[in-house]
Each structure stands twice: as structure tokens, then as C-alpha cells.
C-alpha positions in Angstrom: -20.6 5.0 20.3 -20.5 1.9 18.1 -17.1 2.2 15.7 -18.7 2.2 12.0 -15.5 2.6 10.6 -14.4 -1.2 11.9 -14.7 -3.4 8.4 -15.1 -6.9 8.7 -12.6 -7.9 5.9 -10.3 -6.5 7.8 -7.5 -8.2 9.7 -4.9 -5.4 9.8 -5.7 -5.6 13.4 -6.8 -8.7 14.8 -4.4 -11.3 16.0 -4.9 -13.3 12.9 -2.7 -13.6 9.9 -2.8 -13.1 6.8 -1.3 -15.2 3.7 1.5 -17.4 5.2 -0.8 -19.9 7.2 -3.8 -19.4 5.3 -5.2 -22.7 6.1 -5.0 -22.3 10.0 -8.2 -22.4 12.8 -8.6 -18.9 12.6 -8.6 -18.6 8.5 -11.4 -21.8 8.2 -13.4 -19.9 11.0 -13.3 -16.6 8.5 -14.1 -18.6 5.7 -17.4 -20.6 7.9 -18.4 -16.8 8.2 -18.4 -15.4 4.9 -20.3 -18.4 3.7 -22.9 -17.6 5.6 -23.1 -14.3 5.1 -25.6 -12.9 2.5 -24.4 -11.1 -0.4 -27.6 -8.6 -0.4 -26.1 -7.8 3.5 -23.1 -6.4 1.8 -24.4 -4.4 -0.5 -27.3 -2.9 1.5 -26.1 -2.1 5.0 -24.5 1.5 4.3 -20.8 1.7 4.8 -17.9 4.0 4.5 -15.6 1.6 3.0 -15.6 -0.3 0.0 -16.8 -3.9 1.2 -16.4 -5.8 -1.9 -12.5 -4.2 -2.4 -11.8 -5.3 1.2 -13.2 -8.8 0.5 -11.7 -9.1 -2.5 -7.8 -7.8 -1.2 -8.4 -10.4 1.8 -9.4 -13.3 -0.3 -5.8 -12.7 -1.7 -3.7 -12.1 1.3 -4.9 -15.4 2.7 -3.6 -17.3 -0.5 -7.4 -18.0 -1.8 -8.9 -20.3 0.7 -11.9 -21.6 -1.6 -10.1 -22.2 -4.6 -8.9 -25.6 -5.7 -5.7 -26.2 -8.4 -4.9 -28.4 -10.8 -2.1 -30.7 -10.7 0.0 -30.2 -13.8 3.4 -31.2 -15.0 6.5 -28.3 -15.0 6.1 -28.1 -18.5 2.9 -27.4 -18.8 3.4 -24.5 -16.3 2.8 -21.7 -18.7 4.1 -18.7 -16.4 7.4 -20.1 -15.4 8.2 -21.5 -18.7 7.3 -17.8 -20.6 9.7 -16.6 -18.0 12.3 -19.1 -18.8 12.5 -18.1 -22.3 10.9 -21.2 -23.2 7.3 -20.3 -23.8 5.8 -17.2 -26.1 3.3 -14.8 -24.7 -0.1 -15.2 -26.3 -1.8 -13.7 -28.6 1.0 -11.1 -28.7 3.9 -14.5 -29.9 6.7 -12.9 -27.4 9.0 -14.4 -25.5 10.4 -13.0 -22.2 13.9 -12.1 -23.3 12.5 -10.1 -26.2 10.4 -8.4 -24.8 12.6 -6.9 -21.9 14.6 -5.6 -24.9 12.1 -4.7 -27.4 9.5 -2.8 -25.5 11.7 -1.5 -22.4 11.1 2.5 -23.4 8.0 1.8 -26.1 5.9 3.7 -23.6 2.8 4.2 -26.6 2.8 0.4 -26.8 3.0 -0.5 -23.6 0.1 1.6 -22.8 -2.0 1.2 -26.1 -1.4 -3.4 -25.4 -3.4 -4.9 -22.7 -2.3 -8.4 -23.2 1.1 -8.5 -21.8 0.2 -7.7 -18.3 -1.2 -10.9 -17.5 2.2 -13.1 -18.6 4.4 -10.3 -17.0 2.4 -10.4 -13.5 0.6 -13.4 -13.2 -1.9 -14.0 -10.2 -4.3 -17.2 -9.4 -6.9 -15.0 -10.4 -7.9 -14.7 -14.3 -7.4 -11.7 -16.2 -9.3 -10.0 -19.3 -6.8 -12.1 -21.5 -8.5 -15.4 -21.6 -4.8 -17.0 -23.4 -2.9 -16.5 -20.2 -2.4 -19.1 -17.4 -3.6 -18.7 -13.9 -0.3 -19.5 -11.4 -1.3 -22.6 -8.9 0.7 -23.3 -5.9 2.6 -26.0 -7.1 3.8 -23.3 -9.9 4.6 -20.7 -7.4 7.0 -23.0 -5.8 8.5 -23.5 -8.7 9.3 -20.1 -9.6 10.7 -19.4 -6.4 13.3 -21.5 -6.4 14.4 -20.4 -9.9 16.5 -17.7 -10.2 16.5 -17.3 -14.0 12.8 -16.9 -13.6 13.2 -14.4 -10.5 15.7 -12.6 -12.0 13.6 -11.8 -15.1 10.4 -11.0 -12.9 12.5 -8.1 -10.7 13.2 -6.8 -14.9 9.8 -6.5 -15.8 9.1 -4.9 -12.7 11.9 -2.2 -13.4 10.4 -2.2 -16.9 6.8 -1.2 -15.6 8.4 1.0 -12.9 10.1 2.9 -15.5 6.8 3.2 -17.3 5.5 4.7 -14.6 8.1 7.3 -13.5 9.6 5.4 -10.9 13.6 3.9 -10.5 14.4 0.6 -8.3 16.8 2.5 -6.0 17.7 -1.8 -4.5 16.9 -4.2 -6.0 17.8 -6.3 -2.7 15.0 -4.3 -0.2 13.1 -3.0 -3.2 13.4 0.8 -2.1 12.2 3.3 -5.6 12.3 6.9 -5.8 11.0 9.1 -8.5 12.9 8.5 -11.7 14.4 11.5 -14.3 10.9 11.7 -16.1 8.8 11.2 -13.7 6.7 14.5 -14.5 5.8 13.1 -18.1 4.8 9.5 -16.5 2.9 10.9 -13.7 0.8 12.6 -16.5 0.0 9.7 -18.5 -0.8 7.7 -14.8 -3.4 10.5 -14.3 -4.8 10.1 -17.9 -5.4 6.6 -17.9 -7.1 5.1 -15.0 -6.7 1.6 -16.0 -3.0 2.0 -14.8 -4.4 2.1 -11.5 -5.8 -2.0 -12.1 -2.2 -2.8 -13.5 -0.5 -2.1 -10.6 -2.9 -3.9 -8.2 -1.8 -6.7 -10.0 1.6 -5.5 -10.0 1.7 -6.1 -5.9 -0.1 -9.2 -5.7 2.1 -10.7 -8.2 5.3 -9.9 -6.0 3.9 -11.1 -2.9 3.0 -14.0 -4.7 5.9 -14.9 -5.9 8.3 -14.4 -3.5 9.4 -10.5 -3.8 6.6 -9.4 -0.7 9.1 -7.1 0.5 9.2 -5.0 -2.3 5.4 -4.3 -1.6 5.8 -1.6 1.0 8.0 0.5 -0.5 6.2 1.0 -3.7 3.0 1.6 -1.6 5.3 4.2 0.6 6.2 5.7 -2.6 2.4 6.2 -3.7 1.2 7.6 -0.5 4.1 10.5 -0.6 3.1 11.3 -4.5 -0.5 11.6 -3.1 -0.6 12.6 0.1 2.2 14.5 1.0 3.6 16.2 -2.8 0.1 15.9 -3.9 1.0 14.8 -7.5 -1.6 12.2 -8.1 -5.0 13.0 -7.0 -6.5 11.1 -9.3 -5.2 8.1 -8.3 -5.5 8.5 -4.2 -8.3 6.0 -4.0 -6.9 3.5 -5.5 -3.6 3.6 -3.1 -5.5 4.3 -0.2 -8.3 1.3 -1.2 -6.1 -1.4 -2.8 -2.4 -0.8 -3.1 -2.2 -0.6 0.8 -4.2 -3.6 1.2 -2.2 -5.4 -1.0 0.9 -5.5 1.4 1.0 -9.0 2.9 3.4 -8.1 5.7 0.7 -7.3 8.3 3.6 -5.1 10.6 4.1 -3.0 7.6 0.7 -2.1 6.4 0.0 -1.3 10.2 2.8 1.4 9.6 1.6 1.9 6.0 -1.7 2.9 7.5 -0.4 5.0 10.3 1.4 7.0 7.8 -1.3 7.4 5.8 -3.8 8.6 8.5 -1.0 11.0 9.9 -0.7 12.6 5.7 -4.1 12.6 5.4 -6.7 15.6 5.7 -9.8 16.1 6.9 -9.0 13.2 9.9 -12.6 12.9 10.0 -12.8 11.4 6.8 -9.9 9.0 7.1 -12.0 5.1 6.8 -9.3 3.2 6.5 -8.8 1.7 10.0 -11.3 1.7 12.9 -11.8 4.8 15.1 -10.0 3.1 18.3 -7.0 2.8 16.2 -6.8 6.5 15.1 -7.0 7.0 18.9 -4.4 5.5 19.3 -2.2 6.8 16.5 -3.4 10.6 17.8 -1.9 9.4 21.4 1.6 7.9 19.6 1.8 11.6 17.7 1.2 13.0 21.2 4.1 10.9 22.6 6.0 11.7 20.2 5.8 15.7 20.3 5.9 15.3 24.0 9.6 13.4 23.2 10.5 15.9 20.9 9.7 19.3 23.3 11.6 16.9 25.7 14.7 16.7 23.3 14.8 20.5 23.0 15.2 20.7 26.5 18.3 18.3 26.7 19.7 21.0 24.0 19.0 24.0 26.5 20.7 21.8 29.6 23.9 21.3 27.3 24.4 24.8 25.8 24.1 25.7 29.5 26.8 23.0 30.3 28.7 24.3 27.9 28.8 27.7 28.9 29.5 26.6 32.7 32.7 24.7 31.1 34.0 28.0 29.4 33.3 30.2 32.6 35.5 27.9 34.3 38.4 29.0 32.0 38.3 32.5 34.0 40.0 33.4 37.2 39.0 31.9 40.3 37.6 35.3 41.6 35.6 35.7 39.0 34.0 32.4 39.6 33.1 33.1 43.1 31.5 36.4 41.8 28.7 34.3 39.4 27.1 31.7 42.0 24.6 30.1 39.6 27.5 28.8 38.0 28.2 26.1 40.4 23.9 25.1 40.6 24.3 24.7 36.6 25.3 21.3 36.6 22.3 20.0 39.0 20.0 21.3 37.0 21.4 20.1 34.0 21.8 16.6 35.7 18.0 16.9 36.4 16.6 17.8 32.9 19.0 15.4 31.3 17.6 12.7 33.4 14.1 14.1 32.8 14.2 13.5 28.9 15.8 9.9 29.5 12.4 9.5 30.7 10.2 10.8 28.9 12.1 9.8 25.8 10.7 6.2 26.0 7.3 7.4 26.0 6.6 6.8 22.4 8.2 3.2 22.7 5.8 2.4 25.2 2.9 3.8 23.4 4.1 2.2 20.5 3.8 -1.1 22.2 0.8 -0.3 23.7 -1.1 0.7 20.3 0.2 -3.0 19.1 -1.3 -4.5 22.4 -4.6 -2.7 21.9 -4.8 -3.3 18.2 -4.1 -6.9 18.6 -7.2 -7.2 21.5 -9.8 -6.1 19.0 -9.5 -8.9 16.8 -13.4 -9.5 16.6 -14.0 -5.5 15.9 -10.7 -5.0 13.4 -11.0 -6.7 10.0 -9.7 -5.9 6.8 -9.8 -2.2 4.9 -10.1 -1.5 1.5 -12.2 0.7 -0.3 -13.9 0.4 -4.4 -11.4 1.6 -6.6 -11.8 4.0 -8.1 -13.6 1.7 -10.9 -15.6 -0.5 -8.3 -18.5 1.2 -7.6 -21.3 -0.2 -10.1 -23.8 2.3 -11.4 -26.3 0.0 -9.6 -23.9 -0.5 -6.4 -26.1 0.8 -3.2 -22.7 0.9 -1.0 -22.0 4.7 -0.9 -19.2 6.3 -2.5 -17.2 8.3 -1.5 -16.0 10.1 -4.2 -12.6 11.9 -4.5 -13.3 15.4 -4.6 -14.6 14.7 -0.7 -11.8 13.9 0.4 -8.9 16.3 -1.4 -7.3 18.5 0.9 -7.2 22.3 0.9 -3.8 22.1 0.2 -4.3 20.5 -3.4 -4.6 23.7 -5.7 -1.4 24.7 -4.2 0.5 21.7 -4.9 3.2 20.4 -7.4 0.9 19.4 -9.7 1.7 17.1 -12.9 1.2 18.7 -16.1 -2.1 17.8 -18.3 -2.6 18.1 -22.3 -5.6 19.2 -23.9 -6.9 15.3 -23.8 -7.1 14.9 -20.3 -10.3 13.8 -18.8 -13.0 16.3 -17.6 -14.7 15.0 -14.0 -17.5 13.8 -16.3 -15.7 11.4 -18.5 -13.6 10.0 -15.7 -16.5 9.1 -13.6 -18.0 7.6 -17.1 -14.8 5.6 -17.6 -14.8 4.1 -13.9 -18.7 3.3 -14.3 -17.6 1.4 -17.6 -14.6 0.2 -16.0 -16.9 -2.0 -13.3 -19.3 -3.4 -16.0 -19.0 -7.4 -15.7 -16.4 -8.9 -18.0 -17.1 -12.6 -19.3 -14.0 -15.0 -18.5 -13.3 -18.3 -20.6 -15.6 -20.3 -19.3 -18.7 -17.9 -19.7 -19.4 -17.0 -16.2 -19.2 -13.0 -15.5 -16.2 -11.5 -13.7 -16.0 -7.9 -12.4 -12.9 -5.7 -13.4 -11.2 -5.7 -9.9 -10.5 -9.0 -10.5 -9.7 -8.8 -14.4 -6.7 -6.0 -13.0 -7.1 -4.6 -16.5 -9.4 -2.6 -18.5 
């Protein structure tokens, strides 16, 4: 049975990578490919998955093969000067170290302002504010080997964390956790979708500039909310389609991904990885029960070790009188041995699953679905939309409480449909919203 569910912007499991060596044999073959592949092929062959969010979260992850910079000067880099405290924000006149101070809990502001987002989180990508800079290379060096500017970047990401509900736990391995008013935040996150876009640029921005490890465990974070605790439903496409995807670290969103398909029901609708793959995750889960019935019976053998020591305390005679005494430690000898065994099942699986992903590189290529805004009222690819794939379990969970403003099904769906309408850049050509990241 051919594997529909096998994307072709999808190198999560191919022996490719992704980002760091972007200009290697393997990337320039990609990039021979997609030029000659039609646009109308995209849209018109029916699909599961959300081609032009996969393309587009590739494109990224490989450090935008087809795009060329433009040498300029240190001081004329726009992004690391605003975060040097040398250059104001535009059209909103603010520089860096005032606005860490000034807007740090001015949650109505931060939400009701769309301008900021760019000079907080730049990409090489433009954005709906046509005043900011796009980063180049040569400016992404640069901020890397400035601390000031780093420094201040890992702030505004604690600023729009805190926004959001969430605390940096470390700062050093980027681990968050739900912060003290998180119920309130999570509301306003389900009320206003365009969140969703901000924090897409959120993750690219710190894999671009040097804080990729603090990618996983923000995307961890948003898979529990939705998955597991079930707190934001509305925004489970978006994770599942884009935040994941934005991960760099290819080892990591292989685990992201296995967590995900493990958290998420029905297993028949999971799209995010081929079918082969979930195979093999359903054979790793199987390994692992197996290890864990296993470690149950190493806990029998030692109770009955134990009692076979305390026996020993009475008389001699009595000994003599209880015969499976003496057999006890054989058998416990045995089992012991026994789950020593069968304990490295799961390692070997695990290694296997790695083998076998990394042998499908022509079928495996990158996964991400339309946000939840990326499906164009005139888009043929299918949708599928998010009331298909909510769990039974959803009416029963922790859920975040609404006000009387929040969205009926009707006017959400309106606001993604408007959310996708083609948004003109500075130069006049048309750009679709998963690129602006913002409204």
C-alpha cells in the first residue's frame, strides 16, 4: 500500500540535514527539484498535510537556499543596532532598553500593537511592517558573537513568554513551565489566533540567531497544553503544523514527533510523519511495555529474595522443614537475568527505528500542515479542520476559561480565511500571511 502520508518537504527522516550545511550536494539536489516542480502539482494532487506550510518551514530550516543578501556595513545593520540600544523601533520610536521596561506586563498593548514583533524577532523573511529590517547572514553573525545583543534577545523572549503564560524555568537549556497566570494568558491565546503567527516567528527567530536549543522545549511545552492537559484546542494545528517544524535540531523533532503521535488520538488521523514511521514508534511502545512487565518481574524475584533472607534468620530445623526455600535464589538468579535481557529491547529498537528512518530518505520529507490561517478560501488542498481531529477526551478536560467575546466556530474560521488573504510587501509584490508571521 503506497504511504500517502510521506510529504515531500519533509526531511525529518531522510539522511539529509537541515539548516547547518544548507548549501551541501544533497540541499542543491532539493532545490533542482522544487524548481521543477509545478506549482498547480501542489495544490491539486489531494493531500493530508499542508504542502505549502511544509515547504514553507523547510525553506527556513535550510537557511533559505534561493535567497541572495545584501552586503552592508555593521551600522547599517538595523536588528543588531535596535538591540544594542542604538537604533529606535519604527514606526513605534522605541528603543530596546525601554521597551523591556515599559511594556514588560502592558499585556492590552502588547496584544492591541503589531509592529514590535518584527524588531523583537527578526527573520530573513519580511513581515506586515514594511519599516523593519530583514536579518542577512553577515548580520546573524554578528549578533551571535554579541552578548549585549543576546542577552537582550533571551529578555524579550521572557517578555513574550510571560505574555503568553509561560516562565523560563533556565535560561541556559531554555526549559519553561506554566507561569502563575497562565489560566488568564491561555484565554487570551485562544481568543486571538494571530498569536499563533507570532510565535512561529518566535522559533525561527531563536534558531536563527543562535538560541536553537531553546526550540524544543517550548514546542514540548505546547504539545503537553494540547495534547495531554488539553488546554488549547484552538491552537493544536498550529503546534502540530508549524511549531514542530520549526525545531532545527533534526534528533529532537524526531522525538518531538514521537511524542506527539504517542499523545495524540484517533492514531489514524495522526499526518505528521509517514506510516512506516508510526510502525515503528507502535513497535518502540511495544518494547517498551514488554521492558516494563519485565521490570515488575525483577520486583517479584527481589521481594522473594528478600523473604528467603529473613527465613534464614529462623532455626536451622525450621529451614529444613520449607524446601523451596533453598530453589528461591535460582529462580531469582534466572528472572533477574531474564529482564537484563529483555531490558535492552527498547534500546535496540530505538536504534533500529533511527536505522529504518534514516533508509527512507527518498520516501520521508518534511511535515507540516496549513495553519490554522493557511488554507485559502480558493486553496483545493484539503483541510483538515480541527474539530476532526479533537479527542473524546476534550469536553472532559481542564479547559481555559472564555468571556462572553470569544469566537463562535463561525467567526474563527472567518478570521483564518481573512488571515490567508495575500498581504502586499514594500516592493508591491503579494505575500501570504505565513510568511508576514503577523496578522
Amino acid at each position: 500500500m503506497e504511504d500517502d502520508w510521506v510529504c515531500e518537504y519533509d526531511s525529518t527522516w531522510d539522511t539529509e540535514s537541515d539548516g547547518d550545511d544548507s548549501a551541501g550536494e544533497n540541499q542543491s539536489r532539493r532545490s533542482s527539484q522544487d524548481k521543477n516542480k509545478s506549482g498547480w502539482s501542489l495544490q491539486w494532487h489531494p493531500t493530508p498535510r499542508n504542502v505549502r506550510a511544509a515547504k514553507d518551514m523547510q525553506n527556513y530550516r535550510r537557511g533559505y537556499p534561493n535567497l541572495t543578501d545584501e552586503e552592508c556595513s555593521e551600522d547599517k545593520m538595523n536588528n543588531l543596532q535596535f538591540y544594542l540600544n542604538k537604533f529606535p523601533s519604527a514606526p513605534d520610536d522605541i528603543y530596546i532598553e525601554s521597551f523591556l521596561k515599559e511594556w514588560k506586563t502592558d499585556y492590552k498593548r502588547l496584544e492591541r500593537v503589531h509592529s514590535y514583533i518584527q524588531w523583537l524577532f527578526p527573520l530573513r523573511e519580511p513581515g506586515v511592517n514594511y519599516m523593519a529590517s530583514e536579518l542577512t547572514k553577515k548580520e546573524i553573525e554578528a549578533f551571535k558573537n554579541n552578548e549585549d545583543a543576546k542577552r537582550r534577545l533571551v529578555e524579550s523572549y521572557e517578555l513574550m513568554l510571560g505574555f503568553y503564560g509561560i516562565q523560563l524555568v533556565d535560561r541556559k537549556n531554555g526549559e519553561v513551565k506554566r507561569a502563575d497566570n497562565w489560566k488568564e494568558r491561555f484565554g487570551n491565546l485562544e481568543r486571538n489566533m494571530h498569536n499563533n503567527l507570532r510565535i512561529t516567528r518566535i522559533l525561527k527567530c531563536l534558531g536563527e540567531l543562535g538560541f536553537k536549543h531553546y526550540q524544543a522545549p517550548l514546542v514540548r511545552f505546547f504539545l503537553e497544553e494540547t495534547l495531554v492537559k488539553k488546554t488549547l484546542s484552538s491552537i493544536k494545528r498550529s503546534v502540530l503544523d508549524y511549531f514542530l517544524f520549526a525545531v532545527k535540531d533534526k534528533q529532537k523533532r524526531q522525538e518531538l514527533v514521537r511524542f506527539a503521535y504517542q499523545n495524540f488520538e484517533p492514531k489514524d488521523k495522526f499526518v505528521w510523519c509517514p506510516r512506516k514511521i508510526q510502525k515503528q514508534f507502535r513497535k518502540l511502545e511495544k518494547g517498551r511495555l514488554d521492558a516494563i512487565g519485565n521490570g515488575d518481574a525483577k520486583e517479584d524475584a527481589f521481594a522473594r529474595g528478600k523473604r528467603k533472607d529473613e527465613e534464614e534468620v529462623v532455626p536451622q530445623k525450621e529451614v529444613e522443614l520449607t524446601d523451596d526455600v533453598t530453589e528461591a535464589p535460582k529462580e531469582t538468579e534466572k528472572t533477574t537475568s531474564k529482564t537484563m535481557e529483555n531490558g535492552n529491547a527498547e534500546v535496540e529498537l530505538e536504534s533500529e527505528m533511527i536505522e529504518n528512518g534514516n533508509d527512507s530518505a527518498a520516501d520521508d520529507e518534511d511535515d507540516e500542515v496549513d495553519h490554522r490561517f493557511s488554507s485559502n478560501s480558493d486553496d483545493p488542498v484539503p483541510m483538515i479542520l480541527d474539530d476532526s481531529i479533537q479527542t473524546d477526551g476534550d469536553a472532559d478536560a481542564e479547559k481555559i476559561p472564555r468571556t462572553r467575546f470569544s469566537p463562535t466556530p463561525d467567526e474563527t474560521e472567518e478570521d483564518e480565511a481573512m488571515s490567508q488573504e495575500s498581504i502586499p510587501t514594500r516592493n508591491g509584490s503579494l505575500m501570504s500571511p505565513d510568511r508576514a508571521m503577523d496578522e
